[in-house]
N, C-alpha and C positions, 0 to 999 in steps of 0.2 A: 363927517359922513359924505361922502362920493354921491349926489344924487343922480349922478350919472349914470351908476350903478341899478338904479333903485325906483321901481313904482314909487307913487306914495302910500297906496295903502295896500294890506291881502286884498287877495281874488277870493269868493266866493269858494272855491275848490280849498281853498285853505284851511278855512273854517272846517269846512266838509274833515280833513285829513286828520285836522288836532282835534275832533272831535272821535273819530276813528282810532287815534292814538289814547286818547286819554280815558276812552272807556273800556280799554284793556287794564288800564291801571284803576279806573273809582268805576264808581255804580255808574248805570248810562243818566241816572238825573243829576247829579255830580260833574258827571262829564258837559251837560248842557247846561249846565253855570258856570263853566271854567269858558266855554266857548262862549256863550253870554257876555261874559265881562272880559274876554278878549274882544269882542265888538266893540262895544262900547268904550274903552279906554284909549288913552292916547297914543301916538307912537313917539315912542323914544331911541336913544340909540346907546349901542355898548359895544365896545371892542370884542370882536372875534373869539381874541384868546382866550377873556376874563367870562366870554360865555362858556367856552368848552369846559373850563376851570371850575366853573359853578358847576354845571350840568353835571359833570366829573363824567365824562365821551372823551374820547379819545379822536381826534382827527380821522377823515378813512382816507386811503390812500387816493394820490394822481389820478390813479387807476382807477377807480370805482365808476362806472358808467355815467351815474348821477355826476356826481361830482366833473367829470368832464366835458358832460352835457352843458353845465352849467359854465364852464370855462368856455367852450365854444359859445354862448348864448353872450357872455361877456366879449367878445372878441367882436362879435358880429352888431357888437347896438343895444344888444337885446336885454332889459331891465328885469332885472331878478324881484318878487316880490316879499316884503318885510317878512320877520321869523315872527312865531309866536311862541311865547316862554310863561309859564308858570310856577309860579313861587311858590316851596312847600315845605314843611320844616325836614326833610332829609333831601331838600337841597331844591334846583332848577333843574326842569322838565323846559325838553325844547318839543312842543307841543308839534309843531311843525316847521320845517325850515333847517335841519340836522344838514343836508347835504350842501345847502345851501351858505350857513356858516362855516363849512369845511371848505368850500369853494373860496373865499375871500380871506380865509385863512392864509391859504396858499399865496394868494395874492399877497397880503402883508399879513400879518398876527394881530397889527394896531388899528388898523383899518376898522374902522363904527357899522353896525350895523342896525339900520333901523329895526325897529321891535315893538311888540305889543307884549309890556310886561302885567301880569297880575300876584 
């Protein structure tokens, strides 16, 4: 993992987001136990690809606003903050951090990405 790349941990807004994401998908009490135990767990890291590969996402293009956003914020210094991912039995939820995994993608495929897995 490149920490050069990389906060060491989510921002506050993150939490904020996969909680926003993930109560489109479960109940909103559901949802504040996924975001719960994304707090509290550790960060870990995992290749890019083998996230998209679980998640079953597809890359989004150069092009995507996010995504280049985030290429410029790489270019300039500027430290991307870890993805949050959630284990479920039809598969990996990227709770938040989708564009962000697409951004380093492009950079290499192998390239690690710190993570809050649950």
């Amino acid at each position: 993992m490149d920490k050069a790349l990389w906060k060491k941990d989510p921002v506050d807004h993150d939490f904020e987001a996969a909680y926003e994401y993930l109560s489109l998908l479960f109940e909103p009490d559901a949802a504040k136990k996924f975001v719960s135990k994304l707090k509290d767990s550790k960060t870990t890291a995992r290749k890019a690809k083998d996230i998209l590969r679980a998640s079953k996402l597809s890359d989004l293009p150069k092009s995507n606003i996010h995504v280049r956003e985030n290429l410029v914020k790489i270019a300039q210094g500027e430290k991307l903050s870890p993805i949050l991912l959630v284990r479920t039995e039809d598969g990996l939820i990227i709770a938040d951090g989708y564009h962000r995994v697409c951004t380093i993608y492009y950079k290499s495929e192998d390239l690690e990405i710190p993570c809050r897995l649950i």
